[in-house]
C-alpha positions in Angstrom: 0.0 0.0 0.0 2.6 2.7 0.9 4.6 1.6 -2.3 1.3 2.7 -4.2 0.7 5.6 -2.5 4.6 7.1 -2.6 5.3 8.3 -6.3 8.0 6.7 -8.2 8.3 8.6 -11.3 9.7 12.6 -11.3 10.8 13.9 -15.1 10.3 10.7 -16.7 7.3 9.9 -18.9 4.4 8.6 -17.2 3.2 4.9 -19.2 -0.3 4.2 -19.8 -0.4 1.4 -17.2 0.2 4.0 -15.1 -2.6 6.5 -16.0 -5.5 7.3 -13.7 -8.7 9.5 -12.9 -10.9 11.6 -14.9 -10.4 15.4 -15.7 -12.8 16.3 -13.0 -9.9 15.7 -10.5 -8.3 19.3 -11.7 -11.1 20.8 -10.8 -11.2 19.8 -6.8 -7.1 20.2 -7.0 -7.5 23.6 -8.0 -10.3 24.8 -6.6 -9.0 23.3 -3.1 -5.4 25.4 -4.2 -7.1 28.6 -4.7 -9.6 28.8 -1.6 -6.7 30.5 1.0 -5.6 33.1 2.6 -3.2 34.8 0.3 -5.6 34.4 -2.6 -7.4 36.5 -0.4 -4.9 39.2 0.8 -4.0 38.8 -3.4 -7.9 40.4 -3.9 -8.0 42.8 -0.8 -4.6 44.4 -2.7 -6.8 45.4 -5.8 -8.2 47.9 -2.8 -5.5 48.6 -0.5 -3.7 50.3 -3.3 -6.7 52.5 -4.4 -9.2 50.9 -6.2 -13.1 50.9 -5.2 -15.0 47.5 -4.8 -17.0 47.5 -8.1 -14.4 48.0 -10.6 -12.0 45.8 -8.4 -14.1 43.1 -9.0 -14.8 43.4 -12.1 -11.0 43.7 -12.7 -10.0 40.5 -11.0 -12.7 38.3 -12.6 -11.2 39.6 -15.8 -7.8 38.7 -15.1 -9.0 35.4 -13.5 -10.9 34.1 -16.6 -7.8 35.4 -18.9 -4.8 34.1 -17.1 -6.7 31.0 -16.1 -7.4 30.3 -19.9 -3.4 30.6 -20.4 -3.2 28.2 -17.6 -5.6 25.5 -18.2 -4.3 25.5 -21.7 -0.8 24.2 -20.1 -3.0 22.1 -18.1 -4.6 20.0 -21.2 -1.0 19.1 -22.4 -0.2 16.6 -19.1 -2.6 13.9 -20.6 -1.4 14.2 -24.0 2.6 14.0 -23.3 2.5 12.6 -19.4 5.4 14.9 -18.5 5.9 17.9 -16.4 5.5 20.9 -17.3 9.2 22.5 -18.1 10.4 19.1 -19.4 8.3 19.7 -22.5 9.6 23.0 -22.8 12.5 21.5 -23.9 11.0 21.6 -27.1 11.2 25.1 -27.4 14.2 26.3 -25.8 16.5 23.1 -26.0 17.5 20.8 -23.9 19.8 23.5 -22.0 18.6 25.8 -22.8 15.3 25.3 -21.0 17.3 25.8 -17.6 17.1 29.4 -18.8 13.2 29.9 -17.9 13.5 27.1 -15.3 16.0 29.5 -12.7 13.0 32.0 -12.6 10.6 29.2 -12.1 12.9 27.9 -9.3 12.8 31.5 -7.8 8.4 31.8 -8.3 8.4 28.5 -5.9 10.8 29.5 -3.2 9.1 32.4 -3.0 5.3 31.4 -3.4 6.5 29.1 -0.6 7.8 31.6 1.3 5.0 34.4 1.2 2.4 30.9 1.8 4.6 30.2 4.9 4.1 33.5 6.5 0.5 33.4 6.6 0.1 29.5 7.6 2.9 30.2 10.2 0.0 32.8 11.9 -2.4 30.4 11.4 -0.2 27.1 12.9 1.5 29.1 15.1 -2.0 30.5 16.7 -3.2 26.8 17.0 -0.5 25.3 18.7 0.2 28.5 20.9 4.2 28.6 19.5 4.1 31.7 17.8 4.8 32.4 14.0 8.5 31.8 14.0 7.9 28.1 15.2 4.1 27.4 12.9 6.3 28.7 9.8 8.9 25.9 10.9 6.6 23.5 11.5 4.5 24.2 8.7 7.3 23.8 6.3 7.8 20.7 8.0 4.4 19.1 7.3 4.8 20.6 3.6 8.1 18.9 2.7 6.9 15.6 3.9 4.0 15.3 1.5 5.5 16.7 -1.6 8.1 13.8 -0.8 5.0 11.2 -1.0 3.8 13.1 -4.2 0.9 13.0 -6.5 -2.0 10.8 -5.5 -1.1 12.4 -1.9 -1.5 15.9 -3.6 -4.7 15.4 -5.7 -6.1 13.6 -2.4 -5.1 17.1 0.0 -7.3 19.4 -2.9 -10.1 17.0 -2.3 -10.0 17.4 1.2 -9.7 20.9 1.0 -11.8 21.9 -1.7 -15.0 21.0 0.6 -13.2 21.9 4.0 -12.4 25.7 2.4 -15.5 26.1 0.8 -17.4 25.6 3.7 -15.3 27.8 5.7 -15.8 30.3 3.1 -19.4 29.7 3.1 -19.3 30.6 6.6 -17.1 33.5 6.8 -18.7 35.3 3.4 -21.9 34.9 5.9 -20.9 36.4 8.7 -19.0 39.1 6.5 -22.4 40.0 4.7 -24.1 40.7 8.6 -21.1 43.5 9.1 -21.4 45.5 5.9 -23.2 47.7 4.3 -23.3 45.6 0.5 -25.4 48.3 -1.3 -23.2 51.2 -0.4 -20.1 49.6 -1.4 -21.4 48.7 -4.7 -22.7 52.2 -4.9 -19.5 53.9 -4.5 -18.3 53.4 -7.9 -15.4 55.0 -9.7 -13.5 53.8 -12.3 -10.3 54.5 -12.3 -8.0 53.2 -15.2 -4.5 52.3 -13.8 -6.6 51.0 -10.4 -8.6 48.5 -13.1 -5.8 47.1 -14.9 -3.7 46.5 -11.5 -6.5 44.6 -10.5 -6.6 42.8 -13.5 -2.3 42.3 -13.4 -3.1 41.2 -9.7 -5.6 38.4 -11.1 -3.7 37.4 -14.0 -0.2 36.8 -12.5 -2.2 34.8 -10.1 -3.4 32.4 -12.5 -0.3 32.7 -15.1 2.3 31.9 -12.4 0.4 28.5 -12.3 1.8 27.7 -15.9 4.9 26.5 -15.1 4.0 23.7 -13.3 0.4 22.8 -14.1 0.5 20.3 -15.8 2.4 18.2 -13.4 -0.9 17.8 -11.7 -2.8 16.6 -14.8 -0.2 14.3 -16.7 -1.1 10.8 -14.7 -4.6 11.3 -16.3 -5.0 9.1 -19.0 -3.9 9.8 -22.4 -7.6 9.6 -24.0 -8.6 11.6 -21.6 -10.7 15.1 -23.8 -8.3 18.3 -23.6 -11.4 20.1 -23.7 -12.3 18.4 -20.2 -9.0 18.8 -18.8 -9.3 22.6 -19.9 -12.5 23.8 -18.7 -12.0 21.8 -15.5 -9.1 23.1 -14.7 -10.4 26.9 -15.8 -13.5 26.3 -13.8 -11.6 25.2 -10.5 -8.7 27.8 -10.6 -10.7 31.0 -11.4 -13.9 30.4 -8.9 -11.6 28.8 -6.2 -9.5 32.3 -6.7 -12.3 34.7 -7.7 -14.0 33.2 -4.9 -10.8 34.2 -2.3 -10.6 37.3 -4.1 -13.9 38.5 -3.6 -13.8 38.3 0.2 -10.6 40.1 0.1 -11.7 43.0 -2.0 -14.5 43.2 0.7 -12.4 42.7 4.0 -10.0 45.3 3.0 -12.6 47.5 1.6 -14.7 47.6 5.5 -11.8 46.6 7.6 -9.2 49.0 6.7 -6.0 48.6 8.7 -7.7 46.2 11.1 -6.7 43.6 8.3 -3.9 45.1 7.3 -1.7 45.0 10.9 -2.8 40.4 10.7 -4.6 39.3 7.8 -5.5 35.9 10.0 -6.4 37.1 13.3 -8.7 39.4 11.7 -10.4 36.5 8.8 -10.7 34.1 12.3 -12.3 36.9 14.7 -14.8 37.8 11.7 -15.9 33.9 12.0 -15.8 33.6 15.9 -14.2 32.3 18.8 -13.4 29.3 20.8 -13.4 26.2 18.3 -14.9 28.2 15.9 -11.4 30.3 15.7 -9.1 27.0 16.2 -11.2 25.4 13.1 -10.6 28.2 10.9 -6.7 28.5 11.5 -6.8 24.9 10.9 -8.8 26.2 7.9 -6.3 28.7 7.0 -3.4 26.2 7.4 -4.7 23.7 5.7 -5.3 25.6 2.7 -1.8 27.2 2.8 -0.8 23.4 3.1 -2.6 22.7 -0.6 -0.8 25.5 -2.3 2.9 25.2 -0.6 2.8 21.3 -1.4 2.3 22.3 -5.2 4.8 25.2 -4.9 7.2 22.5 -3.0 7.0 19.5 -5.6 6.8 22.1 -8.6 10.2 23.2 -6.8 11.8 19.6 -6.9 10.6 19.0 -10.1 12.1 22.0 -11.8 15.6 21.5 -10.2 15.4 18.3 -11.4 14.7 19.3 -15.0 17.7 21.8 -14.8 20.3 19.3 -13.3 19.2 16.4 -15.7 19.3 18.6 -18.4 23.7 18.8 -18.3 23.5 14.9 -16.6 21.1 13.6 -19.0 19.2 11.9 -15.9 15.9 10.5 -16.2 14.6 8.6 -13.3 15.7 9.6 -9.4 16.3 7.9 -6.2 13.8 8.5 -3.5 16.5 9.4 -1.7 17.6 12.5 -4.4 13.9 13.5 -4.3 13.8 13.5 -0.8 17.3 16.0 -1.1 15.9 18.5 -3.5 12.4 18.6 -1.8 14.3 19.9 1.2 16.6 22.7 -1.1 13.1 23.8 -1.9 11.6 23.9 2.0 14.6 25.3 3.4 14.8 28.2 1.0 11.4 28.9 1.1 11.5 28.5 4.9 14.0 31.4 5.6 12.9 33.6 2.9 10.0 33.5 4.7 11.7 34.1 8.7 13.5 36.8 7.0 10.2 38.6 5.4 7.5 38.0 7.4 7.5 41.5 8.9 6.6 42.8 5.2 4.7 40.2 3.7 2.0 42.8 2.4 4.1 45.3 0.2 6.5 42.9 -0.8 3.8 40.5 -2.1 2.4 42.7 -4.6 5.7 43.6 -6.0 6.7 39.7 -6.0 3.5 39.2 -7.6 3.5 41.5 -10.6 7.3 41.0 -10.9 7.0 37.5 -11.4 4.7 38.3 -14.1 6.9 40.0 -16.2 9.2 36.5 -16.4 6.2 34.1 -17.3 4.4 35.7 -19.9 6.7 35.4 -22.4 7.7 31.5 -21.2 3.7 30.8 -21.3 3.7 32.8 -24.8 6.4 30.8 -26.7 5.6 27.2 -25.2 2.1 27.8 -25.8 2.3 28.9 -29.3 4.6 26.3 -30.2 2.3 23.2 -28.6 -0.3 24.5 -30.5 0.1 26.2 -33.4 3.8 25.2 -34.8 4.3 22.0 -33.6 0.4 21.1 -33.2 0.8 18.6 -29.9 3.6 16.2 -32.1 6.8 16.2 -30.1 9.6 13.6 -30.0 9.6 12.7 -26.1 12.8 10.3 -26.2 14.7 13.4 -27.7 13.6 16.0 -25.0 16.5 14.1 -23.0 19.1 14.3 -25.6 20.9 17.6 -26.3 22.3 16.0 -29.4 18.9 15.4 -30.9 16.3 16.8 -32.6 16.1 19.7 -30.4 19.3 20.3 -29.7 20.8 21.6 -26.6 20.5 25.3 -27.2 17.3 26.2 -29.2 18.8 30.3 -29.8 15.8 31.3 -32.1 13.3 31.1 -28.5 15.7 32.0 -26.1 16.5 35.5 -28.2 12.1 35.8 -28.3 12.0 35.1 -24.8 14.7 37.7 -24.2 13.0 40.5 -26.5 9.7 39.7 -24.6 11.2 40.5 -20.9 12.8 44.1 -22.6 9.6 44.5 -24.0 7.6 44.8 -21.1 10.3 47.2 -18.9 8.6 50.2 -20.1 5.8 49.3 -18.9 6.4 47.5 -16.0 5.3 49.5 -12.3 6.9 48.4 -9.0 8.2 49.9 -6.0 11.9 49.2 -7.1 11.4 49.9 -10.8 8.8 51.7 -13.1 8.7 52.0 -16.5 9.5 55.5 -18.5 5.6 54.5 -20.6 3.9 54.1 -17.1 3.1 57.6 -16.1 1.7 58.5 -19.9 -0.9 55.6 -19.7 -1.7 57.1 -15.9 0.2 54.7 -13.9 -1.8 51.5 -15.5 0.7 48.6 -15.9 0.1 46.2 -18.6 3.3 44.8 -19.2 1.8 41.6 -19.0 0.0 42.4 -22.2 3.1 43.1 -23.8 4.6 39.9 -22.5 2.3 37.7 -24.1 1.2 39.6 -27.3 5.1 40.6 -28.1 6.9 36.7 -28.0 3.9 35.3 -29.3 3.7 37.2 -32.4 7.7 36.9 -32.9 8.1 33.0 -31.8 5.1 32.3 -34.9 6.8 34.4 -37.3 10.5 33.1 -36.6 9.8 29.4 -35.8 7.1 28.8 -38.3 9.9 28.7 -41.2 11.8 26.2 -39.5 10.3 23.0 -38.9 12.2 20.2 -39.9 12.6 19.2 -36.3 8.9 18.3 -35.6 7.8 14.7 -36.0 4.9 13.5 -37.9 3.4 12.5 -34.7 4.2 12.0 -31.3 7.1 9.9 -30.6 7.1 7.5 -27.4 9.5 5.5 -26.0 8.4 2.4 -23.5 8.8 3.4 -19.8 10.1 -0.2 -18.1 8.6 -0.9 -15.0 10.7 -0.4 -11.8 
């Protein structure tokens, strides 16, 4: 039993004998990943930094139907390929050359783990009366063990938390609704430009910094399994779960003012109550925070995995190797997170939106090549061989991916840097825009004459049973 519950395969292909559960499982992963606590502090942003509660709204349901469409189109290549995510991306940037995206991916996770740390510390730290330097320990604890058991462990946490949260949420949106004033707050409507598309940019890199690794969680379904499900489910899990989150945020922030600013979970757990009441929702608030940091912590092992194996040519790891890079990941995470935790509001917005600006174009390339230059064929066997027919260095993606990051400086707005094209468009930042619609246009019109290197359908290669 525990030899069937603890995952054996990391970058390798996953064989058919191996594929299991329908496309309806994305939806309870994701949904399950996006109801928590910094999904909500991501919405109550939108209004801490100016905007009014219509327009928010209406702002970060656009952005969560828009990046989640990017995403859940990663999400209906697992089935078709059974590989991670990056590993495919091989295709597209080279065998090598891949590591280049893959450094920044390795970055997204220590730090998603990090900022996920800080809030679920609160949260642990509150239920076992410790504090939040010893619930961020022990949370990264609990985290690092079941990334280490893997994926049925992973998909079986969203279940469990996709009905846990949502009831929580239930509850809280309840006893939110009794405090405010609804019909005023809609009432007070002003749209403001730059305050709309942040709210948007908030949304978006949300759902787009899912890309990298999304479709680690769908490639064990099986490989008949309908992209369309695999899409839609996914879409429909990851931008209610999130809108969902996001929508309690944008109303918290919007009534509570620096109440929830000074401790975003003491304040969520006193709106809901005391006694048990307050211990089951910081077990509510953990547990959630466990969903998402598992993801952030396996997506972490794989990617480092991808990069090493890249210059080893390594396929299949030791439990003990996975075991080693699963800690890398916690223990980064861990003290980015005892080093931070004292600024986890400002710095998350800037992390957020900064992040963006290194995804977009990875998301714009792979996605364009998948399915409109390569059109789902890939060689698999070759993605691990820098001397086949991708080569180790694909320069022709890397230089796109490199004109789409200098693309979107000029309009890029954080606290550190801001873009010369910000203040004439009033402060608005849509470099994201730019990051997809620049590399996409370029990566069509430059790898479209080349493709020599794309097989008349997919190659496999038999995965031997271990």
């Amino acid at each position: 039993m525990a030899e069937a519950l603890v995952e054996r395969r990391s970058i390798d292909v996953v064989p058919d004998a191996e594929r299991h559960g329908t496309a309806f499982s994305q939806f309870t992963l994701w949904l399950g990943a996006n109801l928590q606590i910094t999904a909500v502090v991501t919405g109550a942003l939108a209004v801490v930094f100016g905007g009014d509660v219509v327009w928010s709204l209406v702002g970060l349901v656009v952005g969560n139907l828009l990046g989640g469409a990017v995403m859940a189109l990663h999400s209906a290549q697992g089935p078709r390929l059974g590989l991670p995510q990056m590993i495919q991306s091989r295709a597209q940037f080279g065998v090598r050359g891949a590591v280049v995206p893959l450094l920044l991916v390795i970055l997204m996770y220590v730090g998603f783990f990090a900022s996920g740390s800080v809030l679920a510390g609160q949260a642990v730290g509150e239920l076992t009366h410790t504090g939040d330097t010893t619930g961020i320990i022990v949370f990264a604890l609990i985290t690092g063990a079941m990334a280490t058991v893997g994926y049925r462990v992973i998909h079986a946490l969203g279940r469990v938390a996709s009905i846990v949260c949502a009831i929580a949420f239930v509850y809280l949106g309840i006893r939110l609704l009794d405090r405010v004033d609804l019909s005023a707050l809609l009432h007070d409507a002003h749209f403001d430009a730059p305050m709309f598309l942040l709210a948007i940019s908030l949304s978006a890199s949300w759902q787009l910094a899912f890309g990298p690794y999304v479709a680690d969680y769908s490639r064990y379904l099986p490989r008949t399994t309908s992209a369309k499900s695999t899409f839609w489910w996914t879409l429909s899990g990851s931008a209610i779960g999130s809108q969902w989150s996001m929508t309690f945020g944008v109303l918290v922030a919007a009534t509570a003012g620096a109440k929830f600013l000074d401790n975003q979970v003491s304040y969520v757990v006193g709106l809901g109550g005391a006694g048990i009441i307050a211990s089951f929702l910081y077990f509510v608030i953990a547990l959630g925070k466990l969903t998402i940091n598992v993801l952030n912590t396996y997506g972490g092992f794989m990617s480092m995995v991808t990069s090493v194996s890249g210059f080893r040519g390594q396929k299949v790891l030791s439990q003990r190797a996975r075991a080693v890079y699963i800690a890398l990941i916690m223990v980064a995470g861990t003290a980015v997170a005892l080093v931070g935790k004292d600024s986890f509001l400002s710095s998350f917005k800037d992390f957020l939106l900064f992040l963006l600006t290194f995804f977009t174009p990875w998301s714009a390339i792979n996605l364009v090549d998948y399915y409109l230059i390569s059109k789902e064929r890939y060689d698999i066997p070759a993605l691990s061989d820098p001397h086949g027919r991708y080569g180790a260095w694909r320069w022709d993606a890397l230089t796109v991916y490199g004109i789409g990051l200098l693309a979107q400086l000029p309009f890029l707005a954080t606290h550190f840097y801001t873009g010369p094209l910000v203040e004439p468009l009033g402060g608005a930042d849509i470099s994201w825009i730019v990051g997809l619609v620049v590399p996409a246009v370029l990566y069509w019109a430059v790898a479209r004459r080349n493709t020599a290197h794309i097989p008349e359908r997919t190659l496999r290669e038999p995965v031997a049973a271990e």
